[in-house]
N, C-alpha and C positions, 0 to 999 in steps of 0.2 A: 401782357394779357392776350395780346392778337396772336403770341408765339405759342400759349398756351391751346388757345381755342383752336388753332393750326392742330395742333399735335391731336389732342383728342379727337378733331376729327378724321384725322388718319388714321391713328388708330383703332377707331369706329371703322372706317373705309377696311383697315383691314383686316378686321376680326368680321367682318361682314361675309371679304369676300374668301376668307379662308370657311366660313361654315357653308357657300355655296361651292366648294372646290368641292368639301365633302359628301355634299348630298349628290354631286355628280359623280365622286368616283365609286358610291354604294351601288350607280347604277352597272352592270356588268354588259357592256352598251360595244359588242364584238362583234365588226361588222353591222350593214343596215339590220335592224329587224326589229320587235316589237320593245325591248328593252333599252336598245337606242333612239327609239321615236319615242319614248315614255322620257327619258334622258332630256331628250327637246323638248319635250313639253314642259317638266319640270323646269328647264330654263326659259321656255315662256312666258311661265305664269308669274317666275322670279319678275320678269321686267314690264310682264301687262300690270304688278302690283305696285310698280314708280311711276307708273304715267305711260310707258313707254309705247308706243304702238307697232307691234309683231304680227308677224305673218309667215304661218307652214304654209311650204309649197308640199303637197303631197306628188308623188311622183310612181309613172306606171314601174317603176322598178321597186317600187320599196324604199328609196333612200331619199327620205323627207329633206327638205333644208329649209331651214330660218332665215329671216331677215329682221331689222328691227333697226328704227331709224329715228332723231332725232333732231330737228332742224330749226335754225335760229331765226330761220325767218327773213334773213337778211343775206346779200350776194356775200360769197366767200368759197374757199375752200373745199369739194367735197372728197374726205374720208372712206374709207373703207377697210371695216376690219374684220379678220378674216380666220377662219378657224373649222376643226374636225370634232365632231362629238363621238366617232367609231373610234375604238384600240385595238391592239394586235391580240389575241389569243393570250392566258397565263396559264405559261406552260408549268410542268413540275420544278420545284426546286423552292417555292414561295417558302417559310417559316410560319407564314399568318395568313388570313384570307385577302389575296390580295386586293379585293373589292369591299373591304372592312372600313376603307381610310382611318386607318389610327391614326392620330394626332401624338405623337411622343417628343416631347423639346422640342417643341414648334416648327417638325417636320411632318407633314402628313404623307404617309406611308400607303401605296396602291396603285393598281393597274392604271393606266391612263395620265398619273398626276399630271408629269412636266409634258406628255403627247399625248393630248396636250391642254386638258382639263382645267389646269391652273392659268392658261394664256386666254380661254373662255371666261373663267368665272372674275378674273382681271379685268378683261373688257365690260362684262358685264356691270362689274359694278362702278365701275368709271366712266360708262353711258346714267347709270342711275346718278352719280354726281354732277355729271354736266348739267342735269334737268331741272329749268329754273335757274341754273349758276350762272351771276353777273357776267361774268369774263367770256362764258359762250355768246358772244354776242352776233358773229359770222358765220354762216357756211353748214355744214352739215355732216352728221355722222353715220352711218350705217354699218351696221353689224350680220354678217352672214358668214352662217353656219351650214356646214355639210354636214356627210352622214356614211362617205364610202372613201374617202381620203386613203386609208389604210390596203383598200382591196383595188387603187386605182382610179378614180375619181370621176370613171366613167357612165355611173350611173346619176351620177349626183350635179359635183360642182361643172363641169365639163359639158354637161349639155348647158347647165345655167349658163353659162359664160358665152356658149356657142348659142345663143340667143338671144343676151342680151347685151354682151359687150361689156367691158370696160370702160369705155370713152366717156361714161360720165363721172368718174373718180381721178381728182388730183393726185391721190397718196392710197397707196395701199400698205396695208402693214397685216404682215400673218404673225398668228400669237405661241409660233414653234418655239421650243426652247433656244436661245444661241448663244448664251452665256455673256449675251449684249454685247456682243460685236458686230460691227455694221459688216456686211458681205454684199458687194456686187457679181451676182450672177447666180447660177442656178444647175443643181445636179442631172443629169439628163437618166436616161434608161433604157439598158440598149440588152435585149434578149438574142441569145447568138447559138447556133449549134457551128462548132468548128470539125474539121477532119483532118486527122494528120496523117498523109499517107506513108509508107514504108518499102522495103522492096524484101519477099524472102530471099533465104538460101539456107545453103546446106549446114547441117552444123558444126560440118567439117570445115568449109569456110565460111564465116562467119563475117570474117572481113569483108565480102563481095555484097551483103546483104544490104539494108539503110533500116538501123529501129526508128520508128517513129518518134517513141517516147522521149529521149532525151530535146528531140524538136520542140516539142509539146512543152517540157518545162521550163524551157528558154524562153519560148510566148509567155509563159504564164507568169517567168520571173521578168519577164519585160512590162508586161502589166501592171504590177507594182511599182514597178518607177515614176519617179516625177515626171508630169507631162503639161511644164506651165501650160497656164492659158494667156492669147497675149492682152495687151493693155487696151481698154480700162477695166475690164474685166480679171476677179480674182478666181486664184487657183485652189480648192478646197485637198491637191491631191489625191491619189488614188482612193477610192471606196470599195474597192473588195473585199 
């Protein structure tokens, strides 16, 4: 009987949070702007409606963030879960509106899902189940949401952070897609203008000259190569 009441409740939990996946991916939430801050509201109002107590930070750039915390009351562990409500652009090529979230054989289909919409409305509704539940009996969870992740993070989570710190979080956990494999370490971002210089000549000799280009594709085929990282840190190689 307890295996049964298990199951339904899960699958309550999940048919919950797959219709909040969807009401977030209707929103077209591109970059900060008035569609992404409607985006967060609509996931505020999802969790001010379980008990939850949330709070917009409005910010002079436009790119609101969320927070949303619930707390046992008692010393333990504090959490921190972590997530973007902007997407990239949907460029041509879609079949369907990609802001439609069709539901087809229990995939929902649209811009944002797995970056990262579906990692939000999972947290969300797994703050909704802790609340009141026996077993949370320690420590504390907190849920924060950005709003510029996609464009650089420097309107949004970046100054949060350069303010407030992390030092009061045990564990953080961001709700990217990663096919649940644990990865130590983190892709960096490096913007570069390069020159390759050359020498002319005549195009009688030809030989005495230096093309650049063949220099150029050398680097560029070097860049592709494995370049571990060392221990303890993991290597995600190349991302060009």
């Amino acid at each position: 009987m307890r295996g049964d009441l298990a199951g339904t409740r899960s699958e309550r939990m999940g048919n919950e949070t797959t219709r909040l996946l969807r009401d977030l991916v209707r929103f077209p939430s591109i970059g900060p702007g008035s569609e992404t801050t409607d985006a967060l509201l609509h996931l505020a109002n999802f969790l001010d409606r379980h008990g939850i107590v949330v709070s917009i930070e409005e910010r002079e750039s436009g790119a609101p963030l969320l927070l949303a915390t619930i707390d046992s009351g008692a010393p333990g562990q504090s959490v921190l879960l972590q997530g973007h409500m902007d997407v990239v652009p949907a460029d041509h090529g879609w079949d369907r509106d990609p802001f439609s979230a069709d539901l087809i054989d229990g995939t929902v289909h649209g811009r944002g899902t797995c970056d990262m919409k579906a990692g939000l409305a999972s947290f969300a509704t797994t703050l909704t189940a802790m609340v009141g539940a026996s077993d949370f009996s320690r420590g504390r969870v907190t849920l924060l949401v950005d709003t510029d992740e996609e464009t650089g993070s420097d309107a949004c989570l970046i100054p949060w952070i350069a303010k407030n710190g992390l030092e009061g979080f045990d564990v953080a956990i961001c709700g990217e897609p990663t096919g649940l494999r644990p990865f130590l370490g983190n892709r960096g971002l490096l913007w570069a203008e390069l020159t390759f210089e050359g020498k002319a000549a005549h195009a009688g000799y030809p030989s005495s000259g230096i093309n650049p280009v063949p220099s150029a594709c050398r680097f560029i085929a070097t860049l592709k190569m494995p370049d571990p990282i060392a221990a303890p840190y993991d290597s995600s190689g190349p991302t060009l």
